[in-house]
PLY file of the C-alpha trace (Angstrom):
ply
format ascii 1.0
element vertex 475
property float x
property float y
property float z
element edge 474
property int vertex1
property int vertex2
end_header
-44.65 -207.84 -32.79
-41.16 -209.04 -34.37
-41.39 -208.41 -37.54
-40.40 -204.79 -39.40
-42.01 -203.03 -41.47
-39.66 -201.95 -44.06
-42.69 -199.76 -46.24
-42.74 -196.72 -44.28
-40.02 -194.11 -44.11
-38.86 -194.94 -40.84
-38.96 -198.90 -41.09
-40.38 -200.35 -37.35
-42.15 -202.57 -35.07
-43.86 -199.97 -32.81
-46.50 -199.01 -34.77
-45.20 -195.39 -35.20
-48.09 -194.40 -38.06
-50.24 -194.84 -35.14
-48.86 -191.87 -33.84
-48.66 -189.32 -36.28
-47.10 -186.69 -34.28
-44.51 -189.07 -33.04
-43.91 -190.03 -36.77
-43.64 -186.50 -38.20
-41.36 -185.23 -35.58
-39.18 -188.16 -36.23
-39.08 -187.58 -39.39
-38.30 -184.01 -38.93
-35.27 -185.68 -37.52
-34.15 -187.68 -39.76
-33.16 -185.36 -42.12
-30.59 -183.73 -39.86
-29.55 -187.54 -39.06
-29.12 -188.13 -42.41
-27.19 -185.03 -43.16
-24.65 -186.08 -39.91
-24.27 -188.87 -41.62
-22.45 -187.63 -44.73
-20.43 -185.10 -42.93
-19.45 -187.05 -40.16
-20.03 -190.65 -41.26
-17.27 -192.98 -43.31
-15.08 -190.66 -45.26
-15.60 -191.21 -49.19
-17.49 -194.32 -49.25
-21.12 -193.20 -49.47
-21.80 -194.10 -53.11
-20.02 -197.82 -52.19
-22.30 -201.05 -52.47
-21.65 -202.39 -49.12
-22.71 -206.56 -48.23
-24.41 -205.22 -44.78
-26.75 -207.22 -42.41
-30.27 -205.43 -41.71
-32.37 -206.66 -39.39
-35.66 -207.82 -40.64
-37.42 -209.03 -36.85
-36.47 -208.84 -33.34
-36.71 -212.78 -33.11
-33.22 -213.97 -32.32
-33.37 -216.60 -35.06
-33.65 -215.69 -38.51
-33.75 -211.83 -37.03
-31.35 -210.60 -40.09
-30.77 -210.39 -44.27
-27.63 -209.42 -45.78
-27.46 -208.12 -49.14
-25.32 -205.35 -51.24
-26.85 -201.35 -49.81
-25.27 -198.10 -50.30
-24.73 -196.92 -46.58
-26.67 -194.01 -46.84
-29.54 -196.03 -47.95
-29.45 -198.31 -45.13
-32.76 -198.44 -43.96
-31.89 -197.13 -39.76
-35.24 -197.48 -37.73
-36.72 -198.43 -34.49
-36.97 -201.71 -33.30
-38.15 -203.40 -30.28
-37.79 -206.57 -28.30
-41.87 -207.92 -27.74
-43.15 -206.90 -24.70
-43.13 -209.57 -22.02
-46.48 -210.19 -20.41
-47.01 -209.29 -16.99
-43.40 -208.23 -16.68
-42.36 -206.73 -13.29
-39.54 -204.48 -11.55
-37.66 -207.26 -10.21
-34.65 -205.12 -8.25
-34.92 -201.65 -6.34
-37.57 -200.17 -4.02
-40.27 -201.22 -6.89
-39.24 -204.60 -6.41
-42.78 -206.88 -7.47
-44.55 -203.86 -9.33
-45.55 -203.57 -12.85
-43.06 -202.50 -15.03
-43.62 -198.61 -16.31
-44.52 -197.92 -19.93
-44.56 -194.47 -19.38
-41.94 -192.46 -17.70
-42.37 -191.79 -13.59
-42.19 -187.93 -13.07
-40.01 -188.56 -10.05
-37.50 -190.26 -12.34
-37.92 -188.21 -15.31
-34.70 -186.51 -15.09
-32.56 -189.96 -13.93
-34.05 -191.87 -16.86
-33.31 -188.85 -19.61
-29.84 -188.64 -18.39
-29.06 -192.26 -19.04
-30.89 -192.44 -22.02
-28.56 -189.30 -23.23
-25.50 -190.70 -22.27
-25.47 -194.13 -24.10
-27.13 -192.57 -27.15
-23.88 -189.86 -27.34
-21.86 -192.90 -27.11
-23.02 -194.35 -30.68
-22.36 -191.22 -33.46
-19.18 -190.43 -31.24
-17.88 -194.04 -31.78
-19.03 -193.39 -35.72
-17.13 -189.95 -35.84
-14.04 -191.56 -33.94
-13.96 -194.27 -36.68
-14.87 -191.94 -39.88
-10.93 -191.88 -41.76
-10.49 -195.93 -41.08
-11.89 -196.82 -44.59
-8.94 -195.03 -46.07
-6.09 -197.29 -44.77
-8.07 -200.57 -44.38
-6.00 -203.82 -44.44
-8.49 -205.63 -46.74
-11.98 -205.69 -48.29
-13.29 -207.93 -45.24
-12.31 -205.74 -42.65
-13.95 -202.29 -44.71
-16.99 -204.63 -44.75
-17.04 -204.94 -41.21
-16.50 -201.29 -40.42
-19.06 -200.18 -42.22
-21.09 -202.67 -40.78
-20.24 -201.65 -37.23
-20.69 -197.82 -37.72
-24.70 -198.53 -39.43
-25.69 -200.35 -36.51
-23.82 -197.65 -33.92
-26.39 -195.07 -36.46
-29.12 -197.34 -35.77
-28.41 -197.36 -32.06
-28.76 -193.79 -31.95
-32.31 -193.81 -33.80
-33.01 -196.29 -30.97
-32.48 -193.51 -28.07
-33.96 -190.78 -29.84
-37.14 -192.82 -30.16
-37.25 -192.92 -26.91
-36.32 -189.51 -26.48
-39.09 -187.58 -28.61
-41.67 -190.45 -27.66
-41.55 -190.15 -23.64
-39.69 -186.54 -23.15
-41.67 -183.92 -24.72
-39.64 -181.01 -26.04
-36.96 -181.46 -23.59
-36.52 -185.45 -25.38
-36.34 -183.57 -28.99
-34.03 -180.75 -27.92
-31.76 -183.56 -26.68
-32.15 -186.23 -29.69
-30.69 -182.23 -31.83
-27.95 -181.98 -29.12
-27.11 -185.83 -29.99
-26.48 -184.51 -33.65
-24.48 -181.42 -32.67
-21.92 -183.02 -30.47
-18.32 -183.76 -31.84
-16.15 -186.40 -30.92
-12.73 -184.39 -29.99
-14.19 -181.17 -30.42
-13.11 -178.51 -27.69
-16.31 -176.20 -27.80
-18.76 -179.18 -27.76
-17.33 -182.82 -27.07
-18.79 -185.55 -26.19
-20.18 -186.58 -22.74
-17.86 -189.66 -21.95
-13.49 -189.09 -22.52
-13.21 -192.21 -24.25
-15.06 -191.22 -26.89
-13.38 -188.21 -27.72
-10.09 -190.48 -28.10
-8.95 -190.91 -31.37
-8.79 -194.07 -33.15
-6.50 -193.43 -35.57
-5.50 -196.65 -36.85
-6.35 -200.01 -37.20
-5.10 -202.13 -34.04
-6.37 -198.73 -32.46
-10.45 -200.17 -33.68
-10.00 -203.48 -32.95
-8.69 -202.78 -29.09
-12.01 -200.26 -29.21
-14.52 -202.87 -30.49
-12.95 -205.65 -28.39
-12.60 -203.52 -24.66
-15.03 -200.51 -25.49
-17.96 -201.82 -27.01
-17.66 -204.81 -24.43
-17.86 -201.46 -22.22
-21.57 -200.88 -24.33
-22.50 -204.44 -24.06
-22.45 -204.28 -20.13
-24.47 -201.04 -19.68
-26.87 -202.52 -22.43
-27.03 -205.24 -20.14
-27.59 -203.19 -17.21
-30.43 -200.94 -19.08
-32.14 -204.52 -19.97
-32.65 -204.87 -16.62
-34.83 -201.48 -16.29
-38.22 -201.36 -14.72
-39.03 -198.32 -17.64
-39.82 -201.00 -20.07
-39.33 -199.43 -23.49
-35.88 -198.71 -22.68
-35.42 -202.75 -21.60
-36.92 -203.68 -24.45
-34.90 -201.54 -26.87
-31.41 -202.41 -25.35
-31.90 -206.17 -25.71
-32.50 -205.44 -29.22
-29.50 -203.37 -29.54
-27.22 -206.35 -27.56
-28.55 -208.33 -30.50
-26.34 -206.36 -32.55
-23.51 -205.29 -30.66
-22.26 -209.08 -30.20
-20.94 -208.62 -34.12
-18.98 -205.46 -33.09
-16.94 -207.23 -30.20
-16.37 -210.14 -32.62
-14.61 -207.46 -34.96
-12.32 -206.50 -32.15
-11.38 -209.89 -30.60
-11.04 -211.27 -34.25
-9.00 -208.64 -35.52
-6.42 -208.63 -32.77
-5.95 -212.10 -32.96
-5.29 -212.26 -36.39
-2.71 -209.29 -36.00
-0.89 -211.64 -33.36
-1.14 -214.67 -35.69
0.63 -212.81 -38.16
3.23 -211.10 -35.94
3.54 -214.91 -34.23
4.18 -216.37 -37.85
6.90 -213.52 -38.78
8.77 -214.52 -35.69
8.71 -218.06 -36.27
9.88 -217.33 -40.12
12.61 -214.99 -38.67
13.76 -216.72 -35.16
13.39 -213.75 -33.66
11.27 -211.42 -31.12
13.51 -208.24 -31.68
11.26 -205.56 -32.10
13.75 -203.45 -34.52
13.56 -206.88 -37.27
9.88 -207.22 -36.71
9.16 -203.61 -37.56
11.72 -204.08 -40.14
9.40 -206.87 -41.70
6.51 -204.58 -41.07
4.97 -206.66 -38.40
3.05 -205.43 -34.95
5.61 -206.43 -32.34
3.92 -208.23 -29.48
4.94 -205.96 -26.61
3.48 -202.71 -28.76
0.27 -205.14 -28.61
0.67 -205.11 -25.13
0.98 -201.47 -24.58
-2.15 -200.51 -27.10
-4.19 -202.88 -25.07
-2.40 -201.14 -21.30
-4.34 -198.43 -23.22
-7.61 -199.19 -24.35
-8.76 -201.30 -21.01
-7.59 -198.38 -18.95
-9.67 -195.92 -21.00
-12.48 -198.06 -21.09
-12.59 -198.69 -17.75
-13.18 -195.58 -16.30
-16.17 -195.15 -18.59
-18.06 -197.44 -15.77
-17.97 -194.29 -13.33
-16.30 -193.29 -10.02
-16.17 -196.02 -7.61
-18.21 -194.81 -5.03
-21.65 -193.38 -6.63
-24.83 -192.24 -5.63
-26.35 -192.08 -8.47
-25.75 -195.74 -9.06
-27.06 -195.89 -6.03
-30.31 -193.83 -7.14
-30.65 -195.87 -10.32
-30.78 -199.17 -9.01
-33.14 -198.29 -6.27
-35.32 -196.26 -8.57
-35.56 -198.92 -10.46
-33.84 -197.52 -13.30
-30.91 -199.61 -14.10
-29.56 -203.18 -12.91
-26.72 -204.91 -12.69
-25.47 -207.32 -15.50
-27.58 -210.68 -15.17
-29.61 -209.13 -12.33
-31.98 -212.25 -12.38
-29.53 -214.75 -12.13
-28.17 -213.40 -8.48
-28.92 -214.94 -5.71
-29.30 -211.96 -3.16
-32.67 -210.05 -2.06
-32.35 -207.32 -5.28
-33.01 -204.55 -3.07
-28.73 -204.76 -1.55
-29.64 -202.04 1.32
-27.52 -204.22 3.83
-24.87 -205.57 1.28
-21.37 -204.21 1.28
-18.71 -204.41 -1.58
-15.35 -203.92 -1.99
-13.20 -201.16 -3.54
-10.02 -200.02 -3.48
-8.50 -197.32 -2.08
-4.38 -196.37 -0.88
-3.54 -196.50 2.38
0.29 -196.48 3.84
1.56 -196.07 -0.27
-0.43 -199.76 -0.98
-3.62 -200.53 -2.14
-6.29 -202.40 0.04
-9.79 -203.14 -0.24
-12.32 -201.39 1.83
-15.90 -202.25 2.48
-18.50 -199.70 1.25
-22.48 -200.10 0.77
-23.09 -202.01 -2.28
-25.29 -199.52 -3.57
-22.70 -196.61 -3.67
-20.76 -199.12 -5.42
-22.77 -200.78 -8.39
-20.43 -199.08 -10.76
-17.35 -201.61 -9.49
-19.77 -204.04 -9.40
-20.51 -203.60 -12.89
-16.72 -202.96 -13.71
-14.89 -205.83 -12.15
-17.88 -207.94 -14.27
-16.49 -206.32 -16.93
-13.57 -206.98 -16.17
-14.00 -210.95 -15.58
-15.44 -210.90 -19.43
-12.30 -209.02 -20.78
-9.88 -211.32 -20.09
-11.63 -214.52 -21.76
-10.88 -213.22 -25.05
-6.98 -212.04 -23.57
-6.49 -215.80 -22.90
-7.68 -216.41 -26.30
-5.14 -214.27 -28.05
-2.41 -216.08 -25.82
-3.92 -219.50 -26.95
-2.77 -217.96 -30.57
0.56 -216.92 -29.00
0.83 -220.54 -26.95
0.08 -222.17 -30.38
2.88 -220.55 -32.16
5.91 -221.85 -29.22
6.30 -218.50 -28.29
6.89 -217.51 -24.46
5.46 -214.48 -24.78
2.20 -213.67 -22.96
-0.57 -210.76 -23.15
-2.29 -209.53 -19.48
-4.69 -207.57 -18.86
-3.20 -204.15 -16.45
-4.62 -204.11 -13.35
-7.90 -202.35 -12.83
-6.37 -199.46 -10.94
-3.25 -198.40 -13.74
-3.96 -194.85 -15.69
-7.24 -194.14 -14.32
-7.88 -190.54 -15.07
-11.35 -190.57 -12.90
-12.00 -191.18 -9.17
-9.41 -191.40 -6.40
-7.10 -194.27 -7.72
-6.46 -190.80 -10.56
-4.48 -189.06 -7.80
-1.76 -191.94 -7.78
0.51 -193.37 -9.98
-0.16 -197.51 -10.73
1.85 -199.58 -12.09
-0.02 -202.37 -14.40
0.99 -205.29 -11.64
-0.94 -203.17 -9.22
1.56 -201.41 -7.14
1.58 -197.72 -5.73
4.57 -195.91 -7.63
6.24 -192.56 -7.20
5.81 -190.21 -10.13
9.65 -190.35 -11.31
9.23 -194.25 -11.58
6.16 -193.59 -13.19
7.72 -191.56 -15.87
10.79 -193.53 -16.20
8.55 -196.56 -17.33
5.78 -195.61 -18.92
7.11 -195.81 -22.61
6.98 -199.62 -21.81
3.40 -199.38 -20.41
1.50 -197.11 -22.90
1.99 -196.96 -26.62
4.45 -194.29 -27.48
3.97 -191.66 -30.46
6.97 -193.72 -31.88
4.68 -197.02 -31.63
1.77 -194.96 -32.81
3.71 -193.30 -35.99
5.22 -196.94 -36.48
1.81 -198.09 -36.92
0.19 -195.80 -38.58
3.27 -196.24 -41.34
2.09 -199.86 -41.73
-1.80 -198.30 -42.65
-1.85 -198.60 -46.54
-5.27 -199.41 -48.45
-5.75 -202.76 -49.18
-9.36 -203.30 -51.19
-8.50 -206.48 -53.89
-11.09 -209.22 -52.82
-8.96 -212.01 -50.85
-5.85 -209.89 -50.14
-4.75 -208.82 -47.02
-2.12 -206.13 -45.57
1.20 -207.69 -44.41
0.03 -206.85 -40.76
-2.65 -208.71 -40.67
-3.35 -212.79 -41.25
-6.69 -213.44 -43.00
-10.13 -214.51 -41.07
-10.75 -218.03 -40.71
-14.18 -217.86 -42.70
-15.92 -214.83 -44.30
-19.18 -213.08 -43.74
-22.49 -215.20 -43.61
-20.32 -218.53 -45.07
-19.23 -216.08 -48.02
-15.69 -216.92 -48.67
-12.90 -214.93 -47.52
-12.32 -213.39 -51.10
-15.96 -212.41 -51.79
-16.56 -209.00 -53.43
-17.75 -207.62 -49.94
-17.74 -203.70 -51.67
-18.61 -202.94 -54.69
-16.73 -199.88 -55.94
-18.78 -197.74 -57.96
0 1
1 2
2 3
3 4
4 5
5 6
6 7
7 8
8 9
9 10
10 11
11 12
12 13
13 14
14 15
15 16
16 17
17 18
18 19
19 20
20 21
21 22
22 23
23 24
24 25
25 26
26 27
27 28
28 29
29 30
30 31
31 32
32 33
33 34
34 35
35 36
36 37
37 38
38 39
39 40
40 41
41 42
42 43
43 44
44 45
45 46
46 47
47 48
48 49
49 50
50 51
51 52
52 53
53 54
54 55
55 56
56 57
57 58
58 59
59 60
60 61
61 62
62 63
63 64
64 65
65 66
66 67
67 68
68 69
69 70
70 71
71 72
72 73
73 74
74 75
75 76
76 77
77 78
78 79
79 80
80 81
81 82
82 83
83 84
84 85
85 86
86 87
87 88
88 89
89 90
90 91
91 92
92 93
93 94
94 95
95 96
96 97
97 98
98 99
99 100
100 101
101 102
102 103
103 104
104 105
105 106
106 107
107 108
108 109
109 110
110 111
111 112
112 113
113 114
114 115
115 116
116 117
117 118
118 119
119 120
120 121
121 122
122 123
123 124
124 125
125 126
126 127
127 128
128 129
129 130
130 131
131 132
132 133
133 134
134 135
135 136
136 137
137 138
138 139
139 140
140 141
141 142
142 143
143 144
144 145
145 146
146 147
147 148
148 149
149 150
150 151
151 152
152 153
153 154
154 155
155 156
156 157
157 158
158 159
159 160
160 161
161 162
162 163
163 164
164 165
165 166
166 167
167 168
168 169
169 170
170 171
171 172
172 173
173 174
174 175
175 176
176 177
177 178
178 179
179 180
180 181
181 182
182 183
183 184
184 185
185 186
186 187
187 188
188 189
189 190
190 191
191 192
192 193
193 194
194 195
195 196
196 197
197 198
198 199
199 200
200 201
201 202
202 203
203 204
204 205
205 206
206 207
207 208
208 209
209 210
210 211
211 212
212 213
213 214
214 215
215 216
216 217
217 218
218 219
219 220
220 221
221 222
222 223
223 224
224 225
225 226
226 227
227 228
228 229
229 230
230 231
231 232
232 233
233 234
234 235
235 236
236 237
237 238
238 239
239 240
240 241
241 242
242 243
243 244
244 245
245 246
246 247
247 248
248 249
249 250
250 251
251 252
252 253
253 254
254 255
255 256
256 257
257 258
258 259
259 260
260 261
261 262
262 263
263 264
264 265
265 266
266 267
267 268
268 269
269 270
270 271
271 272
272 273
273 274
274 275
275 276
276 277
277 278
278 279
279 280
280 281
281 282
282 283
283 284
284 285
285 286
286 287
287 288
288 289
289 290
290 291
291 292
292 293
293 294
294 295
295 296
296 297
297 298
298 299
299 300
300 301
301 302
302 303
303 304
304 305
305 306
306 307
307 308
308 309
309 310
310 311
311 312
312 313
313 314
314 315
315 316
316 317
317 318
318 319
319 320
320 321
321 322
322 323
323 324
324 325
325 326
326 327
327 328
328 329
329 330
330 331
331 332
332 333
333 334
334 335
335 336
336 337
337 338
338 339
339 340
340 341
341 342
342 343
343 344
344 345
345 346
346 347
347 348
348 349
349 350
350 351
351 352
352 353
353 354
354 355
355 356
356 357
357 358
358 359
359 360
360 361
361 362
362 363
363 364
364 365
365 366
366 367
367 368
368 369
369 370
370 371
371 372
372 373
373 374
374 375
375 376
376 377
377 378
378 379
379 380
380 381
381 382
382 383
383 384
384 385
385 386
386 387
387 388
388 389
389 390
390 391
391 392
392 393
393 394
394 395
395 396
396 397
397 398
398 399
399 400
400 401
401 402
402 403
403 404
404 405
405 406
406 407
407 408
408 409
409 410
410 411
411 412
412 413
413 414
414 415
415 416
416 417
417 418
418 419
419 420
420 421
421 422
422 423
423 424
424 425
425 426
426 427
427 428
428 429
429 430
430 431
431 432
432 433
433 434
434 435
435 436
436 437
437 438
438 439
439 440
440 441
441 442
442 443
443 444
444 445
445 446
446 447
447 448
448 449
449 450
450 451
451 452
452 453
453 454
454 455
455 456
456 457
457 458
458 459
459 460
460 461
461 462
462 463
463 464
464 465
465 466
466 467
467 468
468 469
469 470
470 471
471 472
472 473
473 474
């Protein structure tokens, strides 16, 4: 089924009236949902008209309709990929068997715990986001926040489906939990550290949406892959979705460093204290913001050494990114990988079991994606005749979780004492001066087709809309 039904209260295309206890406790929920959603959704824009994309089928052409909604009156539901006929577990010690449609007792506990942890990820990311709208550089970019934080909403409804369909009571005390949580909140965070970061400014959500929801799109990936086929099914949907969010990101850097590249060609200079004078984003505070948000986002993959990777890709549970397109035996109980450890004050690779370390695995494909979009800011920079280049740290610089935490890193990759460390960090990692300087340049900017002095304009607007369409309408 790919089409949605949009005539029931909670629009879908499982079928829910056919399960009337299903549908009333999700609609029990959705209240609550709803109720998050004006405390901790977009501050002061609830009454806006907003040009939004809602998906009307799960067929990858034609799957969307864009039109002018007030954001609490998107219409969030559940949506499904179709199932695939005859599909099998194609990775683990399952390897060859039906797929599950119902939850294994012996993974119960595994499968709840993922399912948890990527739904917490999408109202954190929301709450993280919430004071944006008030220093926006322009009406296209408020568009495309609000866009982004719906579909992190609807991502949520997608896990607690799952949750209070296959868990019981356990599933609906967790899809309450996944309302109660705080981003940045002492008493009651949530689960992963990067998202109870702020992201207090602007080139602060476009390094998120470029390296942290690339971060989502690579577990989604991963979940695809699961032999519990209503949680494959629902993550390829959500992928569907995502792909605009890291489009936000790796757009809106670039056209920070276009207009940053075009100051310094209209001044003749790359001194930072002119640039900031001009009330420009110099190019190395680029660099350091982005030292910052790849670090973060990289330890959200997990230590480097794991069992429970281990567990969940030989339960069955949870692949690797394009599982079917490697060309090993899927099961990887004689495979070996490498990770990095220090030895003698360097860093050297050692060889573990691949199993214990699918989370690397995962991460250095990660990785490998990230910097294709780096190399397309420096195409920007390139264009412009400036020398100056963006790189991606290396993968072992301000980790906060698993051994390579215990050292210091430099972002070339070398083992560093802590005073050298501290006497160079203020060029690695944006400072509360380049953070206050930023945050200076964050004034509202909501005239159709104007633009903050930050920030160049997008090539082309919203679904072939121009640039200056009235993307809000301002009630």
């Amino acid at each position: 089924m790919s089409s949605i039904n949009y005539s029931e209260k909670i629009p879908n295309n499982v079928n829910l009236s056919e399960d009337r206890t299903l549908q009333r406790a999700l609609e029990q929920w959705q209240p609550n949902y709803l109720s998050w959603w004006n405390d901790m959704g977009p501050e002061g824009s609830q009454n806006f008209d907003v040009y939004l994309r809602t998906a009307t089928s799960v067929d990858p052409q034609g799957w969307a309709q864009f039109g002018h909604v007030k954001m609490p009156d998107y219409r969030w539901g559940i949506f499904l990929n179709p199932a695939e006929a005859g599909r099998k577990i194609h990775f683990g010690d399952h390897i060859g068997q039906d797929v599950w449609q119902d939850v294994p007792g012996e993974h119960r506990a595994n499968l709840r715990r993922i399912i948890v942890t990527q739904g917490d990820t999408e109202p954190a990311s929301v709450e993280q986001q919430r004071h944006l709208g008030l220093t926006c550089p322009s009406q296209y970019d408020l568009r495309n926040l609000f866009q982004v934080n719906v579909e992190e909403g609807r991502h949520l409804w997608a896990m607690v489906y799952l949750l209070h369909k296959h868990f019981g009571r356990d599933g609906r005390e967790e899809a309450e939990a996944l309302l109660e949580r705080r981003s940045g909140e002492q008493d009651n965070p949530r689960i992963l550290g990067a998202f109870n970061e702020k992201t207090p400014d602007w080139l602060s959500f476009y390094m998120f949406t470029y390296f942290t929801d690339r971060d989502g799109k690579f577990q989604l990936c991963a979940l695809a892959e699961s032999g519990f086929d209503p949680l494959a099914r629902t993550t390829r949907f959500m992928l569907t979705e995502e792909a605009h969010h890291m489009f936000v990101g790796e757009s809106g850097v670039s056209r920070v460093i276009q207009r940053t590249c075009d100051m310094m060609n209209q001044l003749k200079t790359d001194d930072v204290s002119k640039l900031r004078a001009a009330g420009v984003i110099d190019l190395p505070t680029i660099q350091r913001y982005l030292n910052f948000h790849f670090s973060v986002t990289i330890d959200l993959f997990g230590a480097d050494e794991s069992s429970n990777a281990a567990t969940f890709y030989s339960s069955g549970l949870k692949g690797r990114f394009e599982e079917g397109k490697r060309m090993d035996d899927h099961v990887l109980k004689n495979d070996t990988y490498k990770v990095l450890q220090v030895s003698n004050g360097k860093l050297v690779e050692k060889d573990v079991p691949m199993l214990n370390a699918l989370n690397e695995v995962l991460r250095d494909d990660y990785i490998k994606d990230s910097v294709g979009g780096v190399d397309r800011w420096n195409k920007v920079i390139e264009k412009a005749g400036l020398d100056f280049r963006l790189k991606v740290p290396h993968k072992a610089f301000n980790r906060k979780i698993g051994p390579l935490s215990t050292v210091h890193i430099s972002p070339d990759g070398r083992v560093i004492s802590e005073s050298e460390w501290n006497a160079n960090v203020d060029q690695w990692l944006a400072t509360d001066e380049d953070r206050a300087y930023v945050a200076s340049l964050m004034g509202r900017v909501v005239e159709p087709g104007k633009f903050a002095n930050w920030i160049a304009p997008p090539i082309m607007g919203i679904n072939r809309q121009p640039v200056n369409f009235d993307y809000i309408r301002f009630n």
